[in-house]
C-alpha positions, 0 to 999 in steps of 0.5 A, a space after each residue: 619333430 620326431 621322424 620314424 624311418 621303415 623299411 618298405 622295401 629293398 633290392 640288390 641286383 644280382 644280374 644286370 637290370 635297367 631299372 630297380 623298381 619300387 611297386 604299390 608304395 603304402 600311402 600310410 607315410 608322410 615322406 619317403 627315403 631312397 638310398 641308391 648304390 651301385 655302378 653301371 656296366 657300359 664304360 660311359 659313366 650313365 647317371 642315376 635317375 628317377 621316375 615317377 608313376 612310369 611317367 615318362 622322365 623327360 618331359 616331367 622331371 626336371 632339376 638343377 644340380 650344385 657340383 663341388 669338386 675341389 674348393 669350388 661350387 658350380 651351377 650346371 644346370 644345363 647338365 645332368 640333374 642326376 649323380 654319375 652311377 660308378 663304372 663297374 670296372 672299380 670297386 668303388 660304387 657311387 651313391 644316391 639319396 633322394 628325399 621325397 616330401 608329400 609323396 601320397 598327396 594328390 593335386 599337387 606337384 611333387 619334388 625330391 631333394 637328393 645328394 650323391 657322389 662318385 668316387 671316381 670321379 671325387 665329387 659331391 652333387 646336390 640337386 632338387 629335382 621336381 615333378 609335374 605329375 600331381 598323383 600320388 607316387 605309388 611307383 618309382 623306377 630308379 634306373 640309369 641314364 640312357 638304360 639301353 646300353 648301361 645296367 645296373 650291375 651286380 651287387 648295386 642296391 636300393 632301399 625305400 623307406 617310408 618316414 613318418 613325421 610324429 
């Protein structure tokens, strides 16, 4: 199967902001692509997120993460479902990519596939995260955890593709 990956839209901060958002998605596509980089401004190491539709994430997202470090793989699922976002005091950003079959169905749940690191802190993270919501994803908000202290900061960036399977 042959995919087709377009450019939706893509964004570079060039001041500290909480959230990157991604508004009036097309419902033209079969999956989406979203391509995170970047570090935070607090010295706390905040992780990337996602939300869907402005839901609110706590309640309608979860996931479960798979951490290798080293030669060894660990469950952490009472951790985080979300890849450590890079403190901005190094050059080194983190990263994110999230994988978003069905998006544009209606009735059904919705998940992200998605893998990340940082280097700082030499780790790669895998993780499914799952949506309860059943609407079409028209919005998706990436930000990072706890957005009232940590930013993004200049220079991080994201790109939302659509894929279309032919």
């Amino acid at each position: 199967m042959a995919s087709t990956y377009n450019l939706i839209a893509s964004y570079t901060v060039t001041t500290a902001v909480n959230y990157i958002t991604f508004a009036s998605i097309p419902s033209t596509y079969t999956d989406l692509v979203l391509v995170v980089g970047g570090s935070n401004t607090a010295n706390d190491y905040g992780g990337f997120y996602i939300r869907f539709n402005n839901t609110d994430y706590s309640s309608t997202i979860t996931g479960r993460r798979i951490r290798w470090s080293g030669s060894f793989a660990t469950d952490s699922s009472k951790e985080a479902s979300w890849p450590l976002a890079q403190y901005s005091t190094t050059s080194a950003k983190s990263f994110a990519e999230y994988y978003i079959p069905n998006y544009s169905t209606s009735s059904t749940p919705k998940s992200a596939n998605f893998i990340g690191g940082s280097p700082d802190q030499s780790y790669v993270l895998y993780n499914n995260v799952w949506w309860s919501g059943t609407d079409a994803i028209t919005t998706i908000d990436v930000g990072i955890y706890d957005a009232a202290t940590n930013k993004f900061t200049t220079n991080s960036s994201a790109y939302l593709y659509g894929i279309s399977n032919a």
